[in-house]
N, CA, C and O atoms as a Maestro MAE file, in Angstrom:
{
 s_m_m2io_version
 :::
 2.0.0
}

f_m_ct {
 s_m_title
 :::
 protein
 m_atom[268] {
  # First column is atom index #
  i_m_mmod_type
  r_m_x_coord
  r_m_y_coord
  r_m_z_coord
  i_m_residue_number
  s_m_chain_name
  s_m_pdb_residue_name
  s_m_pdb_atom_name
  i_m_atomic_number
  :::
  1 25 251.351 -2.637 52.052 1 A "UNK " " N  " 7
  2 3 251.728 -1.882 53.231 1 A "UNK " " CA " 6
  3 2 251.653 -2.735 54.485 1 A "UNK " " C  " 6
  4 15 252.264 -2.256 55.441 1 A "UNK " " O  " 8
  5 25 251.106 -3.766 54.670 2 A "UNK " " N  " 7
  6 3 250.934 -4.898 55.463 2 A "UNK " " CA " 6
  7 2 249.860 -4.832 56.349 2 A "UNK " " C  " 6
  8 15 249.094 -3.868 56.334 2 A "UNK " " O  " 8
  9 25 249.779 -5.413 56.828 3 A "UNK " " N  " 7
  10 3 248.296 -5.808 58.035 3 A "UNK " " CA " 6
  11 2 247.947 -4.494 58.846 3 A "UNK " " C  " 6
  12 15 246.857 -3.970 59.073 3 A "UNK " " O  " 8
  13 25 249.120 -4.169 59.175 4 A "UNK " " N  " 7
  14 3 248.836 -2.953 59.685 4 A "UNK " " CA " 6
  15 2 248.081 -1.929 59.586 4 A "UNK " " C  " 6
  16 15 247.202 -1.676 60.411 4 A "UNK " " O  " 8
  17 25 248.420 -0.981 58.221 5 A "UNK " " N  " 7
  18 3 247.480 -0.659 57.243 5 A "UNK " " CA " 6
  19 2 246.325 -0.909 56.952 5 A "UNK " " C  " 6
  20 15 245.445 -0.049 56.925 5 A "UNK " " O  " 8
  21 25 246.155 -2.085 56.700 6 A "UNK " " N  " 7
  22 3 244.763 -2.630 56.778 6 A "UNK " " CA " 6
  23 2 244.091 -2.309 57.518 6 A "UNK " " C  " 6
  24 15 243.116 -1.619 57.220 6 A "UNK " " O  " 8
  25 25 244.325 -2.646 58.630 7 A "UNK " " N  " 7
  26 3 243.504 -1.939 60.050 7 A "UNK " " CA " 6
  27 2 242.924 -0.669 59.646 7 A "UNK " " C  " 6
  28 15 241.807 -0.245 59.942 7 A "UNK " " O  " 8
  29 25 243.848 -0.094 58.908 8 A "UNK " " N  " 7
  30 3 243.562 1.363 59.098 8 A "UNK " " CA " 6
  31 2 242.668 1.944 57.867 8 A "UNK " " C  " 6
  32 15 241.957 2.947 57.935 8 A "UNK " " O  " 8
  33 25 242.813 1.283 56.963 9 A "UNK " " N  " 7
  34 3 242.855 1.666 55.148 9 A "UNK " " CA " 6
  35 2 241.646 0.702 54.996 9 A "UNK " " C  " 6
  36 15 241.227 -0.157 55.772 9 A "UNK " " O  " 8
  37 25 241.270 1.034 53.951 10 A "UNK " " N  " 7
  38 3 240.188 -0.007 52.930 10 A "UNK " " CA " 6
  39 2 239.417 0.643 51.469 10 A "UNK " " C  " 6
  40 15 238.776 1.691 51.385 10 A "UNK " " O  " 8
  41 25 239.568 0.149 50.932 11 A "UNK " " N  " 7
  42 3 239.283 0.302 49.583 11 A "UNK " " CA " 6
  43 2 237.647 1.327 49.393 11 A "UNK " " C  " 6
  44 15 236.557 1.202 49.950 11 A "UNK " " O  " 8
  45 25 238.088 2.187 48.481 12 A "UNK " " N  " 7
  46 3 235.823 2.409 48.691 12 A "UNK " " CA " 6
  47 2 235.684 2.314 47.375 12 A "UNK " " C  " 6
  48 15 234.757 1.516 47.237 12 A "UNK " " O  " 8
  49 25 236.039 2.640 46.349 13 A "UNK " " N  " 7
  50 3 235.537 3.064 44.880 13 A "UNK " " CA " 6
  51 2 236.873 2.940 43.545 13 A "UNK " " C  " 6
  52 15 238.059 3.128 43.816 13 A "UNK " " O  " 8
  53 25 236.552 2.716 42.633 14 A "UNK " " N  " 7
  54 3 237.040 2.602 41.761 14 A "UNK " " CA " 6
  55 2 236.391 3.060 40.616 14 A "UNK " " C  " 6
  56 15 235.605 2.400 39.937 14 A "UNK " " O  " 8
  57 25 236.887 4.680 40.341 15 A "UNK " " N  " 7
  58 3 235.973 5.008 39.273 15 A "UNK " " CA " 6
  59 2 236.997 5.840 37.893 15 A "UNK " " C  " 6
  60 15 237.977 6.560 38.084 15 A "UNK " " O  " 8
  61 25 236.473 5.509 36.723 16 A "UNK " " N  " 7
  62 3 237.394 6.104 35.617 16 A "UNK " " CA " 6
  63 2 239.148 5.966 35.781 16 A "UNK " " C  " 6
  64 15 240.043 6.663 35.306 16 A "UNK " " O  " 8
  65 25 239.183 4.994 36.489 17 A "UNK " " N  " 7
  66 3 240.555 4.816 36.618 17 A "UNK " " CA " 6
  67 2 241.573 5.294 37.923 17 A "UNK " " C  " 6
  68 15 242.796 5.230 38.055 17 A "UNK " " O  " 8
  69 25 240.257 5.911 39.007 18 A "UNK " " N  " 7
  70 3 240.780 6.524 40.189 18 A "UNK " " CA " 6
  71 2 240.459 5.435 41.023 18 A "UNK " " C  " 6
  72 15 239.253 5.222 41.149 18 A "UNK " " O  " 8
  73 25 241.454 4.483 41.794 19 A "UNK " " N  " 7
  74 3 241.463 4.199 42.748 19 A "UNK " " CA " 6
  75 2 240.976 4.858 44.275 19 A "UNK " " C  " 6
  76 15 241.874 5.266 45.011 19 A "UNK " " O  " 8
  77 25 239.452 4.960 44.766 20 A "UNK " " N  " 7
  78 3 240.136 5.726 46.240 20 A "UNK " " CA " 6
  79 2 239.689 4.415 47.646 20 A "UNK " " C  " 6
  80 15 238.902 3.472 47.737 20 A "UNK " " O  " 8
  81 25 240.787 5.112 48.598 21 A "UNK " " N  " 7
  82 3 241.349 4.311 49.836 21 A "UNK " " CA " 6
  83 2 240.721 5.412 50.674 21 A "UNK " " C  " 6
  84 15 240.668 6.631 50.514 21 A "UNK " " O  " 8
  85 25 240.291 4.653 51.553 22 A "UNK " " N  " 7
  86 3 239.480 5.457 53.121 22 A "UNK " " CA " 6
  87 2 240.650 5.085 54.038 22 A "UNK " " C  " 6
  88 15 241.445 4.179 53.790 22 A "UNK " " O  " 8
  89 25 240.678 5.806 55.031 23 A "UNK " " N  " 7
  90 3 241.551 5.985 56.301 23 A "UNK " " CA " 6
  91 2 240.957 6.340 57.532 23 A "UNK " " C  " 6
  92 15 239.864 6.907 57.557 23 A "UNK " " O  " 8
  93 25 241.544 6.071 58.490 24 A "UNK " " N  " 7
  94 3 240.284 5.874 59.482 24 A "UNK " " CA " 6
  95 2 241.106 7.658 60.353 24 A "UNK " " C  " 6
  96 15 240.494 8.323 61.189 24 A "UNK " " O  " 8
  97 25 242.391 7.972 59.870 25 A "UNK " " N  " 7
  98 3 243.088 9.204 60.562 25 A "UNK " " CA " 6
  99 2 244.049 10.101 59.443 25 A "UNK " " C  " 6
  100 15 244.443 9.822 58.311 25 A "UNK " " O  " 8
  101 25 244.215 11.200 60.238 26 A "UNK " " N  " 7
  102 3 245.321 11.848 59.345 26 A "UNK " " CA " 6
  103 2 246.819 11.573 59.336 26 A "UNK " " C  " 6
  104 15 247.613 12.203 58.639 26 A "UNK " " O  " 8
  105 25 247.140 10.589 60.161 27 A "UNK " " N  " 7
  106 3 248.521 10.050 60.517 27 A "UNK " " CA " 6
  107 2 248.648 8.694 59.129 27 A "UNK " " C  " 6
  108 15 249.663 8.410 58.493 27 A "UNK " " O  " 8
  109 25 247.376 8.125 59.007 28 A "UNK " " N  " 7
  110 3 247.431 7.125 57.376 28 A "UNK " " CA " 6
  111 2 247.417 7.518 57.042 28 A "UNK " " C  " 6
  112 15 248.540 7.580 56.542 28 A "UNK " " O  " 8
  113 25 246.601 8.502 56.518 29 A "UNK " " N  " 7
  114 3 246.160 9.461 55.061 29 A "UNK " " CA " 6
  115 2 248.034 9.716 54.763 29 A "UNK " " C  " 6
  116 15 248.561 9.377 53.703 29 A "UNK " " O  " 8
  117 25 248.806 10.361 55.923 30 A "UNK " " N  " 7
  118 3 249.917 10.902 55.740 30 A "UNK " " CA " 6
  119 2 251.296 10.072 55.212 30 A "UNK " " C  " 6
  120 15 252.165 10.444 54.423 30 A "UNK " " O  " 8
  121 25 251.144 8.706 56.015 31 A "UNK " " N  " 7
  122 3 251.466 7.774 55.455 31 A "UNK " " CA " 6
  123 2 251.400 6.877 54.580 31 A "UNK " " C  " 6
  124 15 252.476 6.293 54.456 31 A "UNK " " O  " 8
  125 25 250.346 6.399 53.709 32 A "UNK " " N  " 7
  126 3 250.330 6.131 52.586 32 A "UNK " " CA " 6
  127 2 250.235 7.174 51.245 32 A "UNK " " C  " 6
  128 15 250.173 6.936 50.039 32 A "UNK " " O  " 8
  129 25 250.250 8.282 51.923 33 A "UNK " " N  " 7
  130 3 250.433 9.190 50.471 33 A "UNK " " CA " 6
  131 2 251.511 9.318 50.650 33 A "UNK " " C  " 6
  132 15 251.981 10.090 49.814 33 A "UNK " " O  " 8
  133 25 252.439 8.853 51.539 34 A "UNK " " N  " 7
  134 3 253.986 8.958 51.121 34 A "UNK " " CA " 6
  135 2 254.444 7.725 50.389 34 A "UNK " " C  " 6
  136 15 255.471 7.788 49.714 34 A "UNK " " O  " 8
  137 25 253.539 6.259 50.498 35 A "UNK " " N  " 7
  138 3 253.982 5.594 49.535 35 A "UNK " " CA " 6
  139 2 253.460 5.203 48.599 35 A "UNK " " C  " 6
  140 15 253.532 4.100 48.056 35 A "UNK " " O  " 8
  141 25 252.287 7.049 48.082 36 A "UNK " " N  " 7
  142 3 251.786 6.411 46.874 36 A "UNK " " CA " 6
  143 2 251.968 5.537 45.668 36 A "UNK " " C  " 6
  144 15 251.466 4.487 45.267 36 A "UNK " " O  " 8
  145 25 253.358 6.818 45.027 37 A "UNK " " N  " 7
  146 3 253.808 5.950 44.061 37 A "UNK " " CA " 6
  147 2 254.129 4.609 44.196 37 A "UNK " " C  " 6
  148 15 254.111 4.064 43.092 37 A "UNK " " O  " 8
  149 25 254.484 3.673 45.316 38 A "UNK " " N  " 7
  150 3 255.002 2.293 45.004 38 A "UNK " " CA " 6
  151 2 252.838 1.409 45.267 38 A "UNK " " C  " 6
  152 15 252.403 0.473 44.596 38 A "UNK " " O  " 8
  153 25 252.300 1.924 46.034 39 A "UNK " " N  " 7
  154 3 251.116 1.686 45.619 39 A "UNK " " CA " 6
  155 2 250.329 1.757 44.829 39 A "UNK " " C  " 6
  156 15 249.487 0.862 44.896 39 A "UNK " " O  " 8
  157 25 250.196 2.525 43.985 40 A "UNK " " N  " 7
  158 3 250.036 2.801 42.731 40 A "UNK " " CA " 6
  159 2 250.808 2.043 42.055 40 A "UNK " " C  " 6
  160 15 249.956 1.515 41.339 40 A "UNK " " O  " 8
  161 25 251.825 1.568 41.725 41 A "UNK " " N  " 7
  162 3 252.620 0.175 41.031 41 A "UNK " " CA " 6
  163 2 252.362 -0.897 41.275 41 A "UNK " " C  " 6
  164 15 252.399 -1.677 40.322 41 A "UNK " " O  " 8
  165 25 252.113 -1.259 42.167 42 A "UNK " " N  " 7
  166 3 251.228 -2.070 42.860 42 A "UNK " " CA " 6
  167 2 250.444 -2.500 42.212 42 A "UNK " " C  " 6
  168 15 250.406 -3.553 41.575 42 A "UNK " " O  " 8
  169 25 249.627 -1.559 42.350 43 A "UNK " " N  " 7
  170 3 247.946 -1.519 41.714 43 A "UNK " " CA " 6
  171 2 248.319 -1.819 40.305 43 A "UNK " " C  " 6
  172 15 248.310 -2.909 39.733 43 A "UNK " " O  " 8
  173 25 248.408 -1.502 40.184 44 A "UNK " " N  " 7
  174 3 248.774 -1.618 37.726 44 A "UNK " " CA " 6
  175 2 249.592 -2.997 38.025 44 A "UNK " " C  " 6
  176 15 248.829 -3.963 38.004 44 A "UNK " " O  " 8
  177 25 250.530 -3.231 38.213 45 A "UNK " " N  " 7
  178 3 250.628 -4.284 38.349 45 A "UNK " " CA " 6
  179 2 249.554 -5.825 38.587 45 A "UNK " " C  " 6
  180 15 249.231 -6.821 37.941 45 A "UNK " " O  " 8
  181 25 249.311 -5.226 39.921 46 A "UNK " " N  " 7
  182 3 247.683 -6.472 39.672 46 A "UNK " " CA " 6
  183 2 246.426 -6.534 39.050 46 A "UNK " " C  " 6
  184 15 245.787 -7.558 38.808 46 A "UNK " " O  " 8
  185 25 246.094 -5.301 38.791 47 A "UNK " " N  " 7
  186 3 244.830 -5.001 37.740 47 A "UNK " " CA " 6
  187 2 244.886 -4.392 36.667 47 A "UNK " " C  " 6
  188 15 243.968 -4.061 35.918 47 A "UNK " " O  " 8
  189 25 246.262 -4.194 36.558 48 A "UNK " " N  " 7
  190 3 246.486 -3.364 34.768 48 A "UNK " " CA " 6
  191 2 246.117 -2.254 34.678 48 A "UNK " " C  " 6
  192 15 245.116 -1.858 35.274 48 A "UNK " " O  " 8
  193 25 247.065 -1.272 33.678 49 A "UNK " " N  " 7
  194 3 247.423 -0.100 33.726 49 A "UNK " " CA " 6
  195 2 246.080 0.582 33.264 49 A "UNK " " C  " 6
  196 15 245.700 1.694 33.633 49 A "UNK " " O  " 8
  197 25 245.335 -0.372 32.282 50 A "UNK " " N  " 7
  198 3 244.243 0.444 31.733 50 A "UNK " " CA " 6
  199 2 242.816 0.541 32.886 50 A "UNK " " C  " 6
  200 15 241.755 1.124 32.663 50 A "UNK " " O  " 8
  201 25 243.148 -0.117 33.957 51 A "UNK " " N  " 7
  202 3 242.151 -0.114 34.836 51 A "UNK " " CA " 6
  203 2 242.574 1.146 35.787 51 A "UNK " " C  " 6
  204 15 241.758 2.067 35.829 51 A "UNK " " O  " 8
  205 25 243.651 1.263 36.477 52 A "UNK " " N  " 7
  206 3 244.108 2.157 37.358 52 A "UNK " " CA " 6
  207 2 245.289 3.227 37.137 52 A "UNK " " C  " 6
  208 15 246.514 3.104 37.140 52 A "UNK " " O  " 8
  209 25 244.252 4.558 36.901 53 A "UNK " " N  " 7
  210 3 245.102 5.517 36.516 53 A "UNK " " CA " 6
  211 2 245.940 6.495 37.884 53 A "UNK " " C  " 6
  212 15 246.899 7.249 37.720 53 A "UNK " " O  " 8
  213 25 245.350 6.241 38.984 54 A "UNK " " N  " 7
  214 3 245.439 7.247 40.041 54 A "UNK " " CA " 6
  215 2 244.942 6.574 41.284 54 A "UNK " " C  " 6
  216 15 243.988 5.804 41.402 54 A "UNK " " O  " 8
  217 25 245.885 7.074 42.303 55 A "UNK " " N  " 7
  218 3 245.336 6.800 43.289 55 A "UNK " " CA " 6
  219 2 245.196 8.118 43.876 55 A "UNK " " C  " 6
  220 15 245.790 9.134 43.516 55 A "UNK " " O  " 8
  221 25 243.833 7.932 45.394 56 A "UNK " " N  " 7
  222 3 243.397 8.712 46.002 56 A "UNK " " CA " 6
  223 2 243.278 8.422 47.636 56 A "UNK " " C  " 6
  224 15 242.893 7.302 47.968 56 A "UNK " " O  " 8
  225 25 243.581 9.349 48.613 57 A "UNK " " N  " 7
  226 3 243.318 8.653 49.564 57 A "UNK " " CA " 6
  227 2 242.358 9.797 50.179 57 A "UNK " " C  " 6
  228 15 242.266 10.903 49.646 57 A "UNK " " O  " 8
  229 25 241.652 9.438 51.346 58 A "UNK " " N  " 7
  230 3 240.733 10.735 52.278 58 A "UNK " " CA " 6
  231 2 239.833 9.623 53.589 58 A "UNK " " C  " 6
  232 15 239.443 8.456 53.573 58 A "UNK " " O  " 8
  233 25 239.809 10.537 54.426 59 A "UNK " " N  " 7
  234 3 239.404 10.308 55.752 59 A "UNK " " CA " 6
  235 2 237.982 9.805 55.647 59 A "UNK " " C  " 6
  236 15 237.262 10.568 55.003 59 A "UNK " " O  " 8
  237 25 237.436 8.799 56.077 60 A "UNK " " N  " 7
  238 3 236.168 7.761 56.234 60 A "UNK " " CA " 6
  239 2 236.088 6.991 57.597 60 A "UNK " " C  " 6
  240 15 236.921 6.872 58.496 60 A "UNK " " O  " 8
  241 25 234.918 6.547 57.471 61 A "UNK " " N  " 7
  242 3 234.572 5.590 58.406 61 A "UNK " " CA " 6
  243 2 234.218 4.374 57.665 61 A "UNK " " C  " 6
  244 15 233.558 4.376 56.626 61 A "UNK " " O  " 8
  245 25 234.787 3.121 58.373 62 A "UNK " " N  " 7
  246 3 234.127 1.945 57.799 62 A "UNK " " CA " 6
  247 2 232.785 1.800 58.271 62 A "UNK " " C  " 6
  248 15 232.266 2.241 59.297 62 A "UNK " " O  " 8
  249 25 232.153 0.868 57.031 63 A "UNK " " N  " 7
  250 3 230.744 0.372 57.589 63 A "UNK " " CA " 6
  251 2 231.046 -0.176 58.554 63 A "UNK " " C  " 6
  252 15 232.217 -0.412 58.852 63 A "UNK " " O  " 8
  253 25 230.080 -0.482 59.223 64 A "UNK " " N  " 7
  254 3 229.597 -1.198 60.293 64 A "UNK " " CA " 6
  255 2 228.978 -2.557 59.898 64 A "UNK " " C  " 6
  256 15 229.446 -2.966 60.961 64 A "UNK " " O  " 8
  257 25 228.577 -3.275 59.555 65 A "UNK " " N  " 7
  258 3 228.159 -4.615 59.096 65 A "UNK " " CA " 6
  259 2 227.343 -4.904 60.806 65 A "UNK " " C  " 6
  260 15 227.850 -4.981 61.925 65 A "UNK " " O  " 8
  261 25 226.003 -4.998 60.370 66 A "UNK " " N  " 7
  262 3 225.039 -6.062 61.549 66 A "UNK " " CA " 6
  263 2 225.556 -7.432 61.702 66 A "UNK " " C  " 6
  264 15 226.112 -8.023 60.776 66 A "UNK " " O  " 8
  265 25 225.355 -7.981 62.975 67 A "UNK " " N  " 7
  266 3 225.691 -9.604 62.971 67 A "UNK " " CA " 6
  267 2 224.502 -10.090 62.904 67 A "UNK " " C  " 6
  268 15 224.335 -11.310 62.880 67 A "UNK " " O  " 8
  :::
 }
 m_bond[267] {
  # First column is bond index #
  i_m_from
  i_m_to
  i_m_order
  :::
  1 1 2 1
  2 2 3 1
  3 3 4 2
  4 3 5 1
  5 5 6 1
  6 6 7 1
  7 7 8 2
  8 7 9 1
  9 9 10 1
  10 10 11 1
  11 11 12 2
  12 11 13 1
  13 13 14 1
  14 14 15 1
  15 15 16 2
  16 15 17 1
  17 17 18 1
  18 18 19 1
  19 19 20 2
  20 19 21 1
  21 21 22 1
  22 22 23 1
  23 23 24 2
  24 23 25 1
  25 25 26 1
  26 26 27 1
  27 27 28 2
  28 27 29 1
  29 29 30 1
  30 30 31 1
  31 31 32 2
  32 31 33 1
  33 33 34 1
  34 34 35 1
  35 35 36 2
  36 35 37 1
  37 37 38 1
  38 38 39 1
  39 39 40 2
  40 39 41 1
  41 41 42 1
  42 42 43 1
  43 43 44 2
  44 43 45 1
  45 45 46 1
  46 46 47 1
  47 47 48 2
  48 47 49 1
  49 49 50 1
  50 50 51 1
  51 51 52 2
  52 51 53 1
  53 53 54 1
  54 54 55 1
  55 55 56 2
  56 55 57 1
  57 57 58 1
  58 58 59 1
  59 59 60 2
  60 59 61 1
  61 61 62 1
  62 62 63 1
  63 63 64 2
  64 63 65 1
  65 65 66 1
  66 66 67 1
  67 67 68 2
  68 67 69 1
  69 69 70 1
  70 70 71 1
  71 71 72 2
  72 71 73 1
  73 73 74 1
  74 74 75 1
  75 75 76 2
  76 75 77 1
  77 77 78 1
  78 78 79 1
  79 79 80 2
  80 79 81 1
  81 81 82 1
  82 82 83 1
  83 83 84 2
  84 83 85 1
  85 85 86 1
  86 86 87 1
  87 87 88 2
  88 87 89 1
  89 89 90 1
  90 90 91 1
  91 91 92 2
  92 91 93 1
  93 93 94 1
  94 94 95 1
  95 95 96 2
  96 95 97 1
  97 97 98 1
  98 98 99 1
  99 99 100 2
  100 99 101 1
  101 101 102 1
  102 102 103 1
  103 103 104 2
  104 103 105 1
  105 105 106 1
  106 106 107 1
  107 107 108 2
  108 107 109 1
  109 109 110 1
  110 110 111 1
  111 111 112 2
  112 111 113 1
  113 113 114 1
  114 114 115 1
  115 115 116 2
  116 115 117 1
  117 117 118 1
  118 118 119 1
  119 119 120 2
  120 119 121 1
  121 121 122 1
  122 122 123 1
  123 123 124 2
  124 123 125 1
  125 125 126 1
  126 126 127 1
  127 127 128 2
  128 127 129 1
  129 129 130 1
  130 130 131 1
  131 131 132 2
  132 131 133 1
  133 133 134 1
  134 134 135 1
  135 135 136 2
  136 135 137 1
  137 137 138 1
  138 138 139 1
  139 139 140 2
  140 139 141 1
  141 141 142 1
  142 142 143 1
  143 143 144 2
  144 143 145 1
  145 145 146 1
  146 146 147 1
  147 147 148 2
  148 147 149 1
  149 149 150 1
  150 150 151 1
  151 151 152 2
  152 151 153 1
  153 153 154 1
  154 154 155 1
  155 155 156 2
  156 155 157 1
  157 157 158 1
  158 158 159 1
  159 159 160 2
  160 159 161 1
  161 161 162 1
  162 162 163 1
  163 163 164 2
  164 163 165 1
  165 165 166 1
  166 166 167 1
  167 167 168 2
  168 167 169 1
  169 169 170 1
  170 170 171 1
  171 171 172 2
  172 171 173 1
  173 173 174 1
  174 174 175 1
  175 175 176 2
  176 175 177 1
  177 177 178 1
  178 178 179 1
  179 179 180 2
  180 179 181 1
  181 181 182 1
  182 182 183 1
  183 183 184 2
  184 183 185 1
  185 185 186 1
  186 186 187 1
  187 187 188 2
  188 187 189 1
  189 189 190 1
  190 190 191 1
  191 191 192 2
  192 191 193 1
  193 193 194 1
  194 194 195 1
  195 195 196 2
  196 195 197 1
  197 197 198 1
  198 198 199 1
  199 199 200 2
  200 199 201 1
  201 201 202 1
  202 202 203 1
  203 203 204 2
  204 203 205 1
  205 205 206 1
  206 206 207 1
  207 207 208 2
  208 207 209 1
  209 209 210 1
  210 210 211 1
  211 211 212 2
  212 211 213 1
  213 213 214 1
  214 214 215 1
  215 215 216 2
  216 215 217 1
  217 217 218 1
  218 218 219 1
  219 219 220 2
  220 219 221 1
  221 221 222 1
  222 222 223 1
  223 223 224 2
  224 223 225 1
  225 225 226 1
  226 226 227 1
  227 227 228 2
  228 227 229 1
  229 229 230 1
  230 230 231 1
  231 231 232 2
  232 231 233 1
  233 233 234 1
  234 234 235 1
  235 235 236 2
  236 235 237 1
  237 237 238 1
  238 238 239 1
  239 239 240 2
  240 239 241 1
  241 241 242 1
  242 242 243 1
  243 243 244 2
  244 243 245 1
  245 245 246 1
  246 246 247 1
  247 247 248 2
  248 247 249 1
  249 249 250 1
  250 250 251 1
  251 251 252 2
  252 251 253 1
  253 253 254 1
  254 254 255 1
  255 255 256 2
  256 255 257 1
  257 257 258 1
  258 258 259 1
  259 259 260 2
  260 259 261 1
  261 261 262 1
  262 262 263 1
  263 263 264 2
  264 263 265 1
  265 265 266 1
  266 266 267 1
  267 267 268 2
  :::
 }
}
């Protein structure tokens, strides 16, 4: 989805084959669940089908990391 995204998105969990993605608003959430399916191809594509059955997305906050 490009850099952009990023900003916005980030990975949290990977469990039983569910991919889920944090979003920092409801304007991403809205936009990448419109391009689930090619993200989800994506995904199987780079980590294989038997790893990623589904994707998920929902509203989070990133950590914070101390310096």
């Amino acid at each position: 989805m490009g850099e952009e995204a990023a900003h916005h998105s980030w990975p949290r969990k990977l469990t039983r084959g569910r991919f889920l993605v944090e979003v920092d608003n409801s304007g991403w959430m809205y936009t990448l669940s419109l391009k689930k399916p090619q993200l989800l191809q994506g995904l199987i594509e780079l980590l294989g089908a038997r790893h990623i059955k589904d994707l998920s997305f929902r509203i989070g906050e990133k950590e914070k990391k101390d310096a």
